[in-house]
MIZA-566496 format. One record per residue (C-alpha): x, y, z. Coordinates in Angstrom, 1 decimal. Each point is the difference from the previous one (the first is absolute). Layout:
<selos>
X|Y|Z
...
</selos>
This chain:
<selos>
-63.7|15.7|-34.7
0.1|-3.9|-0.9
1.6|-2.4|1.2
2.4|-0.7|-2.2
1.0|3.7|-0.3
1.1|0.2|3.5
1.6|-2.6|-0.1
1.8|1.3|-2.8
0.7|3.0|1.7
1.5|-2.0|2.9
2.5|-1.7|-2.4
1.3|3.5|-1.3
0.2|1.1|3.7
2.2|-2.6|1.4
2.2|-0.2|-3.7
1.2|3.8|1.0
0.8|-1.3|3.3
4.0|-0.6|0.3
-0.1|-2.9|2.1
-2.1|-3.1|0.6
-3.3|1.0|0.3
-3.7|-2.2|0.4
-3.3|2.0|-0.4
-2.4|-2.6|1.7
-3.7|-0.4|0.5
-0.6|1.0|3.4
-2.9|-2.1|0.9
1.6|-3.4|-1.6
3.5|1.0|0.2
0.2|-1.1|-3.1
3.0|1.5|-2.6
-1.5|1.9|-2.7
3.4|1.2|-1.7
3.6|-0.1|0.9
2.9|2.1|-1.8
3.0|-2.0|-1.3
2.2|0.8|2.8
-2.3|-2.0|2.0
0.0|-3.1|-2.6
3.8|0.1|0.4
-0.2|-0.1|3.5
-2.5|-2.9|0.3
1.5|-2.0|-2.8
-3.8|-0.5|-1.7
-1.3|2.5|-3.3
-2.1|3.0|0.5
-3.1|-2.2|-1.1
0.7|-3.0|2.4
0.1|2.5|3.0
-3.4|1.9|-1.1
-1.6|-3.6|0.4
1.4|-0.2|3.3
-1.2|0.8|3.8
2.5|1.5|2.6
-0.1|-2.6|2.1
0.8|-2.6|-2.7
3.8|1.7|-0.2
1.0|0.9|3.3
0.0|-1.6|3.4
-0.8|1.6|3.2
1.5|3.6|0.8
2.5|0.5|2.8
-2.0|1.7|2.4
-2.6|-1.8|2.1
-3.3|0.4|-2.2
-0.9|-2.2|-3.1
0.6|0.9|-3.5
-3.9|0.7|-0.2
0.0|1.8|3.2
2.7|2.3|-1.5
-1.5|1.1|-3.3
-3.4|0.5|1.6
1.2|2.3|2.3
1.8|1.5|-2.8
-3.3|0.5|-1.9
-1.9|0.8|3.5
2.5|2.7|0.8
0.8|1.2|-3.7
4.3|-0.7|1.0
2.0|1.0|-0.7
1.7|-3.1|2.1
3.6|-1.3|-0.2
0.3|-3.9|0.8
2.6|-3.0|-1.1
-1.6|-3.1|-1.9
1.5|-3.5|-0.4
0.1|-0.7|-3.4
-0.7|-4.0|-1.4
1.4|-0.2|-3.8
-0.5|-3.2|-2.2
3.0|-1.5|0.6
0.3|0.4|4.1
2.2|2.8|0.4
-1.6|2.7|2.7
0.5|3.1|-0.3
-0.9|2.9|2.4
-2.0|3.3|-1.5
-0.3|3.3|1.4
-3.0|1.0|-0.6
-1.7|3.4|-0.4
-4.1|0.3|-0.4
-2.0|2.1|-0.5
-3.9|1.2|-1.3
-0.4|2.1|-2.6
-2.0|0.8|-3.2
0.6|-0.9|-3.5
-3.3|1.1|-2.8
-2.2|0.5|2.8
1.0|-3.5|1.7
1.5|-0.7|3.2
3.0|-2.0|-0.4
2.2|-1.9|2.8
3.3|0.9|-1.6
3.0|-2.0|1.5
3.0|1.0|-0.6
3.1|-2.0|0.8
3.7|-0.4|0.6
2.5|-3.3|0.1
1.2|0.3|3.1
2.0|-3.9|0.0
3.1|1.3|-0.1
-0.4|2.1|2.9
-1.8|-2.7|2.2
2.3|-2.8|-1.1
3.4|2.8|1.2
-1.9|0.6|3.0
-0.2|-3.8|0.9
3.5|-0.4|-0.6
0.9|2.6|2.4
-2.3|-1.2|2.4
1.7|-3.7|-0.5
2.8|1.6|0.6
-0.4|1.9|3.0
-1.8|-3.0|1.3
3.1|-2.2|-0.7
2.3|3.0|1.3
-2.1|-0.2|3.2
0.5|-3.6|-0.1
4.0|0.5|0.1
0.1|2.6|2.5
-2.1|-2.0|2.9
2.4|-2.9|-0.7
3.4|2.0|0.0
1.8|-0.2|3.4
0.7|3.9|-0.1
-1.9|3.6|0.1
-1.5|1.0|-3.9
-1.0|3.2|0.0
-0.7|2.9|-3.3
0.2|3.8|1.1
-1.3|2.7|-2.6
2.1|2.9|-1.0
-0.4|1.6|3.4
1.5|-3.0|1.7
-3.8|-0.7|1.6
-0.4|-3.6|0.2
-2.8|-1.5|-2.6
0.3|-3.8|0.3
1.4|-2.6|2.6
-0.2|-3.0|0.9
-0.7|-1.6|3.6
3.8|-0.4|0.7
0.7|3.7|-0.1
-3.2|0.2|2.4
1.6|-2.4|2.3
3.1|1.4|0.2
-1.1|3.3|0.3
-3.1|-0.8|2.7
-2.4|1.8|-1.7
-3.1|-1.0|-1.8
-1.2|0.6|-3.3
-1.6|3.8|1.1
3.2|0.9|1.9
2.4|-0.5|-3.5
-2.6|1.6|-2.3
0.9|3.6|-1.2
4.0|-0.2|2.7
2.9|1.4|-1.6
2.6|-2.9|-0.3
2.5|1.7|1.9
-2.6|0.6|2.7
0.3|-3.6|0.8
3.8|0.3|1.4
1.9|1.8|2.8
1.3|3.4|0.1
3.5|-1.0|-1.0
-1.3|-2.2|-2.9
-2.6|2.3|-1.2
1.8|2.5|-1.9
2.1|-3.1|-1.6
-3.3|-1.6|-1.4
-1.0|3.5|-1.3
3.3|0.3|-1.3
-0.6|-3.6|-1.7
-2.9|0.6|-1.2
0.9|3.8|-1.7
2.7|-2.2|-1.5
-1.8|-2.5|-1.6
-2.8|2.5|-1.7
2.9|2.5|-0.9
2.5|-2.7|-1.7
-2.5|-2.8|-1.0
2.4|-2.8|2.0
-0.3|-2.6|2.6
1.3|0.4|3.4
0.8|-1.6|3.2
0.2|1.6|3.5
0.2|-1.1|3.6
-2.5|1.6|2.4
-2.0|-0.4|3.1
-3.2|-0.9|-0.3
-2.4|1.6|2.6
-2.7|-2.3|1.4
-3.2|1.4|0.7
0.5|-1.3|4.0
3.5|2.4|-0.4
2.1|-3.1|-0.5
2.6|0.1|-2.1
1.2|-2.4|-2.5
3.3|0.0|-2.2
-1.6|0.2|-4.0
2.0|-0.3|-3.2
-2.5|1.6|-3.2
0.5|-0.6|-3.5
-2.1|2.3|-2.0
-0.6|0.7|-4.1
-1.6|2.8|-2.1
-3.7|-1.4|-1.7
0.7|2.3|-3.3
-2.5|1.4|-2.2
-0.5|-1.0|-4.0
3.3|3.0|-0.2
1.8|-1.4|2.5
-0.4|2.3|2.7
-0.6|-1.3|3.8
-3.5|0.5|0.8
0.4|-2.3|3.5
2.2|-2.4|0.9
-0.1|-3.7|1.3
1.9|-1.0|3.2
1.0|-3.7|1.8
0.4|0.3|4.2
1.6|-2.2|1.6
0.3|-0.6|3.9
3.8|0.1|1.1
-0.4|-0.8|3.6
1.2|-3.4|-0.6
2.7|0.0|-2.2
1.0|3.2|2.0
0.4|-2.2|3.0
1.7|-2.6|-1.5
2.6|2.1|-1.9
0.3|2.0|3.1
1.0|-3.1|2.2
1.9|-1.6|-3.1
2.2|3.5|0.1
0.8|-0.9|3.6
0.6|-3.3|-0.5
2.4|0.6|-2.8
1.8|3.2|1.6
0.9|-2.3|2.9
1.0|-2.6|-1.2
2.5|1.8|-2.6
1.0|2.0|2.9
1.3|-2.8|2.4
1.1|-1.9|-2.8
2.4|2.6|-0.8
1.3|0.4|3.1
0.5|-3.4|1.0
1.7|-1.0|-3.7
2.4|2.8|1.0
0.8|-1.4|3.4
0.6|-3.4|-1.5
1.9|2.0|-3.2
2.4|1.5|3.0
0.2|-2.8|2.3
1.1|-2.1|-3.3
2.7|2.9|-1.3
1.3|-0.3|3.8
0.3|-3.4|0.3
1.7|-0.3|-4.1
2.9|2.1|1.6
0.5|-2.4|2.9
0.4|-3.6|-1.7
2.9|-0.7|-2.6
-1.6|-3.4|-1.4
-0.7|0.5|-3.9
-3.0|-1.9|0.2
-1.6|1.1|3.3
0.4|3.7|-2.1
-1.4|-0.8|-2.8
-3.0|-1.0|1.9
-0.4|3.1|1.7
0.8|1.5|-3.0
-3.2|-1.8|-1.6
-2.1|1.2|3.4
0.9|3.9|-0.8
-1.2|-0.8|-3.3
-3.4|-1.3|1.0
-0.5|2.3|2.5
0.7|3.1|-3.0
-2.2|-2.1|-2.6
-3.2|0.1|2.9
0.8|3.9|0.8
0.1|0.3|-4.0
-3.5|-1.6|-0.2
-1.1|2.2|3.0
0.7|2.7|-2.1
-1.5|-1.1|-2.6
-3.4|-0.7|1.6
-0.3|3.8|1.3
0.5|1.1|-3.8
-3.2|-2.3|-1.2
-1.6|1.2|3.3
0.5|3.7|-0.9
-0.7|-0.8|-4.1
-3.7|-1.7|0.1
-0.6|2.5|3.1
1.2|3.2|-2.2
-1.8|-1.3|-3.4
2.4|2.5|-1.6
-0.6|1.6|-3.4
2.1|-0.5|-3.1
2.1|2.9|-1.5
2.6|0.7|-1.9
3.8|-1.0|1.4
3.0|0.6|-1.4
1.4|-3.8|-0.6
3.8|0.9|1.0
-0.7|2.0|3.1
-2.1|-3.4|1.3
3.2|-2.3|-1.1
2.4|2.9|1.9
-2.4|-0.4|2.8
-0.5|-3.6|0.1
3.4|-1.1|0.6
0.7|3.0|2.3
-2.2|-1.6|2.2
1.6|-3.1|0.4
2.2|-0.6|2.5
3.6|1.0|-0.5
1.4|-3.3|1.3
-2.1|-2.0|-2.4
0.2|2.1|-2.9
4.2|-0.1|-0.1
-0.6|-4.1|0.0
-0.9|0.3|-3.6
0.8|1.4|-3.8
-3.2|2.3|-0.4
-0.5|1.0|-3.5
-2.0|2.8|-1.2
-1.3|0.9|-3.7
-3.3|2.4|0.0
0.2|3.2|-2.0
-0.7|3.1|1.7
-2.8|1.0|-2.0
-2.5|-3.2|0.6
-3.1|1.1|2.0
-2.7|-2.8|1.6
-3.4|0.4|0.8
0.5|-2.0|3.9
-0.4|0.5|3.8
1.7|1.7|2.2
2.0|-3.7|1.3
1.1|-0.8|-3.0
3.0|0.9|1.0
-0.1|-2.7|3.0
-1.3|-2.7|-2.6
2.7|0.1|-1.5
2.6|0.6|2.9
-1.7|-3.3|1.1
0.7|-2.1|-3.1
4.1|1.2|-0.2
-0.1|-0.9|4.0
-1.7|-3.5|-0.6
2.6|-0.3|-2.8
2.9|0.2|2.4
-1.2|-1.6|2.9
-1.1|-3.1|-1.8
3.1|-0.2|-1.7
2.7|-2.5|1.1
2.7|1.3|-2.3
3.0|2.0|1.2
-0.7|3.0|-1.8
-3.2|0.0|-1.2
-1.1|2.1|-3.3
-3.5|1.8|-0.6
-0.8|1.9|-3.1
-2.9|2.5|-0.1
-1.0|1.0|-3.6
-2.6|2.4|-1.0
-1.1|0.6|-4.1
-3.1|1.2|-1.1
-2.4|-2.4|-2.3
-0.8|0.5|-3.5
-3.3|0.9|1.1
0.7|3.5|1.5
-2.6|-1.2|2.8
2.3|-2.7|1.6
3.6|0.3|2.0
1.9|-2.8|0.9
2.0|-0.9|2.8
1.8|-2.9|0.9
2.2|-0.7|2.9
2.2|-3.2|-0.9
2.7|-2.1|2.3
2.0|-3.1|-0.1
-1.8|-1.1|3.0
-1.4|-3.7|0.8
-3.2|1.1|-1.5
-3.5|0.3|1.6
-1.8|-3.3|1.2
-3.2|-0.8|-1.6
-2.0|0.7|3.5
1.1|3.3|-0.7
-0.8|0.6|-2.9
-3.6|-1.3|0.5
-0.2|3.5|1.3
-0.7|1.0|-3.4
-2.4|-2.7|-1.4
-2.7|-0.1|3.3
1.5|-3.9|0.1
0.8|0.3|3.7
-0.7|-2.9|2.4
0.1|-0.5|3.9
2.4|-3.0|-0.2
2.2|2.3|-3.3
0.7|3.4|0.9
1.4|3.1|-0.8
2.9|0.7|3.1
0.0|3.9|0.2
-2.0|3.2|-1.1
2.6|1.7|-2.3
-1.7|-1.4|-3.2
-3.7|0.4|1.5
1.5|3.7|0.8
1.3|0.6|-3.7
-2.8|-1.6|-2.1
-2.5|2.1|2.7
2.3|3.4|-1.1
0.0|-0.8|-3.4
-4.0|-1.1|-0.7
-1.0|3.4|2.1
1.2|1.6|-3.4
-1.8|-2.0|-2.6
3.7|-2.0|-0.6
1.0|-3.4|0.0
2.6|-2.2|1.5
1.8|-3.0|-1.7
3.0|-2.4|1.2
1.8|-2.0|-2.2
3.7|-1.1|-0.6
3.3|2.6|-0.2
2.2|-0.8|-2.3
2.5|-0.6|3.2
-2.2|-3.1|1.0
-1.6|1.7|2.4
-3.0|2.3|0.2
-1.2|2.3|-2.6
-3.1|2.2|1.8
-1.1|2.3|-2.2
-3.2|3.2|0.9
-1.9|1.4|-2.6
-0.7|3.6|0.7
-2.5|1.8|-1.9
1.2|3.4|-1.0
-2.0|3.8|1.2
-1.8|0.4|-3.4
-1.2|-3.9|-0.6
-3.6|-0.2|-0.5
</selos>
């Protein structure tokens, strides 16, 4: 057959190919015909490309031999071979081809038919997860605390050299363990507990456990773990921060001791003075030697009050309690049960909260507020002092109000700094009670604000979000 016949023949072969197909001259590797699939792919007409070798539109292949090393073993072998090819276009852009070739006859001539495939979007994703694992790998050597991923199984995948260091082993001795492997018996079945948790709800987590060395020590551990989630949502594995306690452990330990003394004897010697003071009151007739003790018992209750005070906050940011629904006029019945009897008959107390108002707060709300009607008669110089505590609900539907209001001296600024982060060393706040409140009051999402009663004195007023605000 002539010349020009085959190579007819090859351009009707590679036009009822699908994709982007060459038939080339396997001595000169030289392109004899390409279908229009391939003239799209190569941005050059059907024409241009016949004129064209192989090596004059691609660059080396991704393996280790040379173009022309490839395509004669192609045409040594007779292929079929499978390889990826760099591809130069005219105006700079590379692109990567897979590449599929082949021998085979077309009108009694043998034909190097290449077959191909843009595979650019598939290399360029590939190199951006690889950027990003290699930048991920970048954060987790710098981070101060264990990274770690775990597949569905809870069997650890990934980790970085902190987790090794805390844990003692190397690289071979984490590979293929079962998270929960890596802690005692007591704190075992809570990591597998944690980790069922995670893959079975899809949330994130935090649990205390001991860590088991692999020399048998043992070290206090707090993990914080999340679900990896699949295109559906579904866990598939989860991600997890470790972090060694032993420290802070010791120090909150020793901090506990420090602070349970200390409120301890300071109780019982404000009491001694408190009675030594009552004692001596009733023995001396002089107005002004009175008043003075008088102003000593005072002091003395003000520092037991704070005492008090300071074991609430101690048992709140220990607790971390959860926010539910409360019933508003229980807290209010609550709060000024709790105060003492001898200070609550001092003052007009004022109530106006419907029984139906319901709060989304802590369990010491009731205290908070307890606090602020106490502070509002202690701090009070008048004979018979007068609070107000007012409760509405907001327009909103999301939002409930309430205010506790008195005819009071009003608070300081340093106080009120409390609020705004504004406090200094040399200006600063006296007590806990509106540390304690605003602590109460943020825990569930609300808000505190002061400002001035109508009285002249101090208008405080929380904003509560209600059970079904989003």
């Amino acid at each position: 057959m002539a010349d020009e016949e085959c190579v007819e023949a090859a351009w009707s072969f590679v036009e009822s190919v699908p994709t982007p197909t060459l038939a080339v001259d396997p001595d000169t590797t030289a392109i004899h015909a390409a279908n229009g699939h391939a003239a799209s792919l190569f941005g050059r007409d059907r024409s241009t490309l016949a004129l064209m070798g192989l090596t004059d539109i691609g660059g080396p292949t991704t393996g280790d031999n040379s173009i022309e090393e490839t395509f004669a073993s192609v045409v040594a072998s007779g292929g079929p071979e499978h390889f990826e090819w760099d591809l130069r276009t005219d105006d700079g852009e590379r692109r990567r081809l897979a590449v599929d070739a082949h021998m085979t006859t077309v009108a009694d001539r043998e034909w190097l038919v290449v077959t191909l495939t843009d595979a650019t979007a598939r290399v360029r994703s590939e190199q951006s997860t690889s950027e990003q694992l290699r930048t991920l790998d970048a954060i987790a050597s710098t981070v101060p605390m264990a990274l770690f991923q775990c597949d569905a199984a809870g069997t650890l995948t990934r980790w970085n050299d902190r987790l090794a260091t805390d844990t003692g082993y190397a690289a071979e001795g984490l590979s293929g363990r079962a998270l929960p492997d890596l802690f005692d018996d007591r704190s075992r079945s809570t990591v597998a507990d944690a980790l069922a948790e995670v893959y079975g709800e899809g949330t994130h987590i935090e649990r205390e456990a001991t860590l088991l060395t692999r020399s048998g020590e043992r070290t206090p551990y707090r993990l914080t773990v999340g679900p990896v989630t699949d295109t559906d949502g579904s866990p598939v594995g989860l991600v997890g921060v470790g972090e060694d306690r032993t420290e802070a452990s010791l120090r909150e330990e020793r901090l506990a001791v420090l602070t349970r003394v200390l409120r301890h004897n300071f109780r019982n010697e404000l009491n001694v003075v408190t009675g030594f003071t009552q004692q001596a009151k009733r023995k001396v007739d002089d107005p002004e030697t009175i008043a003075q003790l008088d102003r000593v018992i005072d002091t003395a209750e003000r520092l037991l009050h704070l005492g008090e005070t300071s074991r609430k906050v101690e048992r709140l940011l220990g607790d971390q309690p959860t926010p539910g629904p409360i019933p508003l006029a229980s807290v209010v019945t609550d709060a000024l049960g709790s105060i003492p009897a001898t200070l609550r008959d001092r003052a007009d107390i004022e109530t106006d909260v419907s029984p139906g108002i319901t709060v989304s707060a802590v369990d010491q709300l009731s205290d908070a507020l307890a606090e602020l009607v106490d502070n509002a008669i202690r701090h009070n110089d008048a004979e018979r002092p007068r609070v107000h505590v007012a409760a509405a609900e907001l327009p909103s539907e999301s939002w409930v109000s309430l205010v506790v209001a008195d005819d009071g001296p009003g608070i300081p600024p340093a106080e009120r700094a409390v609020l705004t982060g504004e406090e200094t060393p040399l200006d600063h706040a006296s007590g806990l009670g509106l540390w304690y409140v605003n602590w109460v009051v943020t825990a569930a999402g609300g808000e505190l604000a002061i400002t001035e009663s109508k009285g002249g004195g101090t208008r405080i007023e929380l904003s509560l979000r209600t059970p079904n605000a989003g």
